[in-house]
C-alpha positions in Angstrom: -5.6 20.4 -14.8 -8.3 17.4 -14.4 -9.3 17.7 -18.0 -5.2 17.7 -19.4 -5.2 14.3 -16.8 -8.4 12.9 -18.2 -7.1 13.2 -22.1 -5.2 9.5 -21.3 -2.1 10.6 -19.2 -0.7 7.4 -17.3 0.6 9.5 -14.5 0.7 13.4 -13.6 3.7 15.4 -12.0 2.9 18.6 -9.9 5.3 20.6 -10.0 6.8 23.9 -8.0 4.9 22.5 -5.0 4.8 25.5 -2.4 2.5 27.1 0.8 0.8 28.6 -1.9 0.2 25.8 -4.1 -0.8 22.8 -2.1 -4.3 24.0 -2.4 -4.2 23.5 -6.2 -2.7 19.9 -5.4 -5.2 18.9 -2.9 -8.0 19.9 -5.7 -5.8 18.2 -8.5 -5.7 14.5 -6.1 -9.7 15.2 -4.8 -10.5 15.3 -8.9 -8.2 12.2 -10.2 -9.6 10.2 -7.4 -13.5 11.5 -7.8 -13.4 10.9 -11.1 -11.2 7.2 -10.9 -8.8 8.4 -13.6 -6.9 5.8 -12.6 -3.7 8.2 -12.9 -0.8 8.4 -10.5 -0.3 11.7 -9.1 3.8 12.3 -7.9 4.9 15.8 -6.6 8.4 17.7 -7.0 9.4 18.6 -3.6 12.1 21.0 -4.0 14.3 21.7 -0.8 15.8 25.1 -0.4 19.4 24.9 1.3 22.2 27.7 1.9 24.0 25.5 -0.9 21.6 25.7 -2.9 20.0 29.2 -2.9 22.5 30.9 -5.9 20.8 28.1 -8.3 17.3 28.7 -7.0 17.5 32.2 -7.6 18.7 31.8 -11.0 15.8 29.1 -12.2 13.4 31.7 -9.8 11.9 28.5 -8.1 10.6 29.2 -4.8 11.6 26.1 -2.8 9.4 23.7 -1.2 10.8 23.2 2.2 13.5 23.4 4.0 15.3 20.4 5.6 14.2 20.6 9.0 10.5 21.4 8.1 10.2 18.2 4.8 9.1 15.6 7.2 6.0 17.9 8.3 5.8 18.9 4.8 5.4 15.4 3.1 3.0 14.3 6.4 0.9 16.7 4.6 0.9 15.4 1.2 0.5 11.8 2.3 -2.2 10.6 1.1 -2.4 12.9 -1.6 0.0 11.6 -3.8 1.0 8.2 -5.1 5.2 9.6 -4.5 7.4 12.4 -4.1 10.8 13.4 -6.4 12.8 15.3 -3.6 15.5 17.1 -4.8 17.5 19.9 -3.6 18.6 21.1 -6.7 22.1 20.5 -6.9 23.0 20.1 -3.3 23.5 16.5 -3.0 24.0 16.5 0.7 21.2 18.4 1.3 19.4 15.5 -0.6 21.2 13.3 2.2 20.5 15.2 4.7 16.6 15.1 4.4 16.6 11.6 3.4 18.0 10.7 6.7 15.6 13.4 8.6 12.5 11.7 6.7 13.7 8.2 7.8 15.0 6.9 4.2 18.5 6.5 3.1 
């Protein structure tokens, strides 16, 4: 991942961030900042709602977070990113919803 960032990227997007995954993302930040790409790093944080779970299934994204956990879940990211896209994938109150529970409206 560091060497696709270090070929001139202005900014990189992690993507499918998960449990599973924010180890890769921690290592991806530690390297861009090591190394002073000077590169933004934003993350996709994808929140899974009972609206939304018939379209997760069919793109077979496991979601980020739910809503009452994304607060906890971004306090571990800060610093680690430059920004967050939060979506929850077609649920646009479920976007609201977290906005509000995250302090941003």
């Amino acid at each position: 991942m560091i060497n696709r960032v270090k070929s001139g990227w202005d900014f990189a997007l992690f993507m499918r961030l998960t449990e599973e995954t924010l180890p890769a993302l921690e290592q991806l930040s530690r390297g861009i900042r090591e190394l002073k790409l000077n590169v933004s790093l934003y993350t996709y944080v994808l929140i899974g709602t009972p609206r939304n779970a018939d379209t997760l299934k069919q793109i077979e994204w496991t979601p980020t977070t739910k809503p009452d956990n994304a607060r906890e879940f971004l306090e571990r990211v800060d610093g680690l990113v430059d920004g967050v896209i939060i979506t929850a994938a077609g649920d646009y109150q479920g976007e609201l919803e977290v906005l509000k529970k995250i302090g941003r409206k």
